[in-house]
Steps between C-alpha positions, in 0.01 A plus 500: 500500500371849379138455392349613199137656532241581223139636508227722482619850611248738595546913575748504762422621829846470697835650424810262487800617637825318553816593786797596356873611653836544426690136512432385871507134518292205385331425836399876472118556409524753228464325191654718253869569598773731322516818378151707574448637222520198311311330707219715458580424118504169570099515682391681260597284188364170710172738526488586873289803583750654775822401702559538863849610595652349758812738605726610818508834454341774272808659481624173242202571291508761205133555527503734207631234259221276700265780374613530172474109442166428642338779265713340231331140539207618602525275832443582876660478833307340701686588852810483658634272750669618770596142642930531381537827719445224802614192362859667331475816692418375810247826553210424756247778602487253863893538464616513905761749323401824515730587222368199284171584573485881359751374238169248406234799502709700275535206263142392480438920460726468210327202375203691545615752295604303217120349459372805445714584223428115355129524573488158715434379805730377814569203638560469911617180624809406613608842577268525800738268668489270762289555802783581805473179739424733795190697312167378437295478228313792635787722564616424083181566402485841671858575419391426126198699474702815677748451185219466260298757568813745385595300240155407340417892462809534361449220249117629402654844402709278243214284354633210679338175610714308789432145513540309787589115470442177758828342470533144622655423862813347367578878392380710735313477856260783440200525249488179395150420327267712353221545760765648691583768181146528433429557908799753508376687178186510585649686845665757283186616297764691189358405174838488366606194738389207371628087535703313268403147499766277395405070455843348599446694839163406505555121425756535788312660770082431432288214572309574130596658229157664405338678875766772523444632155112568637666652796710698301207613286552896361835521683720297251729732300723268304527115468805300476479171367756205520424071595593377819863428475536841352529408122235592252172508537380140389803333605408384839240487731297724494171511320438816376186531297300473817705797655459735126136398540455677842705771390231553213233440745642781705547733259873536529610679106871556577846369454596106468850519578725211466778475746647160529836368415644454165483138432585340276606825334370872489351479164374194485291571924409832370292385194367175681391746732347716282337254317358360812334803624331565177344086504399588841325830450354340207365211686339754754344718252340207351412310834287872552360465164358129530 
């Protein structure tokens, strides 16, 4: 059952963005599938702040249309996710394929590319790939920065933010929780690298939900909310206000991005979820008042 939430709402501190695609499936976590540029319609009418695109390639994207409508509704794009060029694509920058592997650089240049035309941020987490059985962690992590250090230059001449996410270890065998971004980033030293933080990964792969967003502290770029069986935030286990309290503790002002599933329906998730960001902040802003 979709709940319905009422109360005091104070100045807002977060942006609320929502995941949106062309039609994927409806195990998929982009909430809002279809058409693009109705989706973005769609967000903006339910009274999101931004969208996240999830897409394949840039090259299906008219980005000047994307232009054109996000000036038109006055709404943002948050980032991009790169996640389909590996998942559909099959495009890994640990590819053993030397082929597939340049073929993956010159995609996430592309995507590069197409964030600094939208003004928003990048999302790197599946397309790192799978760490090679005969390669350490070590040797990925070196092979990584050698690639990033290119590519991150590259990125800050754009206005560009990459974001890299701790995916859970059903998914991938390499970066899987967020001291392990945080450690990495904080290797790196580029002020436009910073960690996406993600809860269904989180509920997955950390003993608490609360000590890795103090880890994480000034390195969090972008936030992506969903409940532990990937639905809408509220639906299942996890218990959120605790985590948006930390986050306000912290000083984290950015993006609340919802990326789960569309269940029951798109609508009907999207302004649950919505509605169940703004009750949270609320309930924050007011716990700091009292």
């Amino acid at each position: 059952m979709i709940v319905k939430w009422d109360g005091i709402m104070m100045k807002k501190g977060w942006k609320y963005s929502v995941a949106i695609s062309e039609p994927i499936s409806t195990d998929y976590p982009s909430l809002l599938q279809g058409d693009i540029l109705a989706m973005m319609t769609k967000a903006s009418e339910i009274g999101f702040d931004a969208v996240e695109l999830h897409i394949e390639s840039p090259e299906e994207l008219d980005v000047d249309a994307v232009c054109r409508q996000k000036e038109e509704l006055g709404i943002e794009i948050s980032a991009i996710s790169s996640g389909l060029a590996f998942t559909q694509g099959r495009l890994s920058l640990f590819s053993e394929d030397d082929s597939v592997r340049e073929k993956a650089r010159e995609r996430f240049r592309s995507f590069i590319d197409v964030c600094g035309k939208l003004e928003c941020m990048l999302i790197l987490g599946l397309m790192k790939g799978q760490l090679l059985i005969q390669s350490t962690h070590e040797e990925a992590d070196s092979l990584l920065e050698e690639y990033l250090e290119d590519v991150l230059a590259y990125a800050r001449d754009r206005g560009v933010t990459i974001l890299l996410e701790p995916i859970h270890k059903f998914l991938t065998n390499y970066m899987n929780t967020v001291k392990q971004v945080i450690d990495y980033i904080d290797r790196i030293q580029a002020a436009n690298f910073k960690a996406l933080i993600d809860t269904y990964h989180m509920y997955i792969e950390e003993e608490n939900m609360i000590d890795p967003l103090y880890y994480a502290q000034g390195n969090i770029g972008n936030f992506h909310v969903s409940d532990s069986n990937r639905r809408a935030p509220g639906l299942g286990q996890i218990h959120f206000l605790e985590m948006f309290n930390s986050l306000d503790i912290i000083g984290y002002q950015g993006y609340l991005s919802v990326e789960c599933i569309p269940f029951p329906s798109q609508e009907e998730s999207a302004r649950h979820s919505l509605q169940y960001l703004k009750a949270m902040e609320s309930a924050v802003r007011l716990r700091r008042k009292g």
